[in-house]
N, C-alpha and C positions, 0 to 999 in steps of 0.2 A: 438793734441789740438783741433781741428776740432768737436771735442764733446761740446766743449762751445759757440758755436755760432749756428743761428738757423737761416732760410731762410728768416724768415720776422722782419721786427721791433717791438719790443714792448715797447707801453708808461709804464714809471715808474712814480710813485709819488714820487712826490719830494717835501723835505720843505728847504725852505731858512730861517736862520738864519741869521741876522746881530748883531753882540757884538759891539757895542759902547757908551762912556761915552760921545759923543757929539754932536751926530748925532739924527735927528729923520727918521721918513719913507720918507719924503718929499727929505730930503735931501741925501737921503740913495742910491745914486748910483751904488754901486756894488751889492743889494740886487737887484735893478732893473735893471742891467741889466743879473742877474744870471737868474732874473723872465722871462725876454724874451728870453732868448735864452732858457732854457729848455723848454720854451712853444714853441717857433719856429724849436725845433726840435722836434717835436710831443711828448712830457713829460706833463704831469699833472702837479700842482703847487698844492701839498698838503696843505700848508699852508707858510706865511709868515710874519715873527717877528722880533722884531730888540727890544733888551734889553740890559741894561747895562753888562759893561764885570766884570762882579760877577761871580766867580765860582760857588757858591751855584744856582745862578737863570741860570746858563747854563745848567748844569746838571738836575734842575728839568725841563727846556723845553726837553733836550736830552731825558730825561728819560720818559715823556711822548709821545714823539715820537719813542722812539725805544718800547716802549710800546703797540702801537697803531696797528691794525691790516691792516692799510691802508695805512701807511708811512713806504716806501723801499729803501729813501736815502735821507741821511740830507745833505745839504750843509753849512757849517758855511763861515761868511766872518769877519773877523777882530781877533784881539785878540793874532794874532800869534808873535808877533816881541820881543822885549828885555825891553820894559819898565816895569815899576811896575804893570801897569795897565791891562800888556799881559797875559791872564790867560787861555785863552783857551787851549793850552796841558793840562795843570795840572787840568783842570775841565772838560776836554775828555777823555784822555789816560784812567783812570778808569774805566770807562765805557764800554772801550773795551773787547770783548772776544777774537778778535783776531786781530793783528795790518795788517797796510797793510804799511811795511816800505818803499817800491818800490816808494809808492805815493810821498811820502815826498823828499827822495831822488830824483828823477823825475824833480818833481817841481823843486826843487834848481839846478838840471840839465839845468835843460832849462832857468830857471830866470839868470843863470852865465852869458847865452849872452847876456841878458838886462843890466843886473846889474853888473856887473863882481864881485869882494869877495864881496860884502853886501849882495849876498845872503845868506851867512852861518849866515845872522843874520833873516832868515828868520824857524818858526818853525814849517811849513807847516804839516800836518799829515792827515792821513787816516784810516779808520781799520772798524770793523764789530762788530754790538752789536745787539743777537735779529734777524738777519740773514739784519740789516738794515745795508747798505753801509753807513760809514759816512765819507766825508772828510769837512776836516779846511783850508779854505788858508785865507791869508792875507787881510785885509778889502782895500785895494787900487783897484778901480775899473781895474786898468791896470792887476794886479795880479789876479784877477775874471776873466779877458778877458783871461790869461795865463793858469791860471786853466783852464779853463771850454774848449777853443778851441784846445789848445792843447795836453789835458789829459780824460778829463772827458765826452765831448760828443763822442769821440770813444769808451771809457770804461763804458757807459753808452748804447751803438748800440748793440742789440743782435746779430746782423747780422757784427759785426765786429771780424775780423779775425787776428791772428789764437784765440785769449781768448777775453773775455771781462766780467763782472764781473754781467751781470743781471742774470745768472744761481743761482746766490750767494742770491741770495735778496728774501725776504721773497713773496709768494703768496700772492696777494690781489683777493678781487672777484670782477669780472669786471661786471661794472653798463650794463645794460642793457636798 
């Protein structure tokens, strides 16, 4: 597996999404703290938005970003849990060309020691559309912190061993 990883690190673009019906940017926590930590681990912040959790207006942001020749991995924060309101599977999974079911399972792997069974009401997911990485966790700033430090800035490291997943991710052309 040594072929998936590469001696140096490379920045990825990244966009943050946040899905909430009640939240704005100000008060947007998990969006900002997803902003600083992939800026503090040398990532690009392609863009970031926070819209209500409508399937239709997810999938047209998704869709513009996995569209986009400069955007190589979305991260969504909210939308994943059991309310009426939780729409994000069913306005991602679509979108996918190919799922990345490890992510999801993962997540609820390691959230069982925070949370012991309430994680199975968690609908965490990942996959690839477009050659862009996309994963969905949970809008609770704890579950961003879960995500992102324990999943996604090693699987986001090209230089991490033995796989990691920026082989996968579309070519941008680097600013000069």
């Amino acid at each position: 597996m040594g072929h998936c990883t590469r001696t140096q690190f490379e920045p990825l673009n990244i966009a943050v999404l946040t899905l909430s019906d009640s939240r704005d940017l100000s008060q947007d926590t998990s969006g900002q703290f997803l902003q600083e930590a992939l800026l503090a681990a040398g990532h690009k912040l392609a863009e970031r938005r926070l819209i209500k959790d409508d399937k239709y207006q997810i999938r047209s942001v998704l869709s513009q970003w996995i569209a986009s020749s400069d955007v190589q991995v979305i991260i969504t924060t909210g939308g994943t849990g059991f309310t009426e309101r939780d729409n994000t599977p069913q306005a991602v999974r679509p979108l996918f060309d190919r799922e990345i079911e490890g992510f999801g399972e993962l997540f609820r792997h390691i959230t069982y020691t925070e949370l012991g069974t309430s994680t199975v009401q968690s609908r965490a997911l990942g996959g690839f559309a477009n050659k862009t990485a996309i994963f969905c966790l949970p809008g609770s700033t704890g579950a961003c912190k879960t995500g992102w430090n324990k999943i996604l800035k090693e699987q986001l490291d090209a230089t991490h061993r033995p796989c990691n997943f920026v082989m996968h991710v579309k070519k941008v052309a680097i600013d000069e």
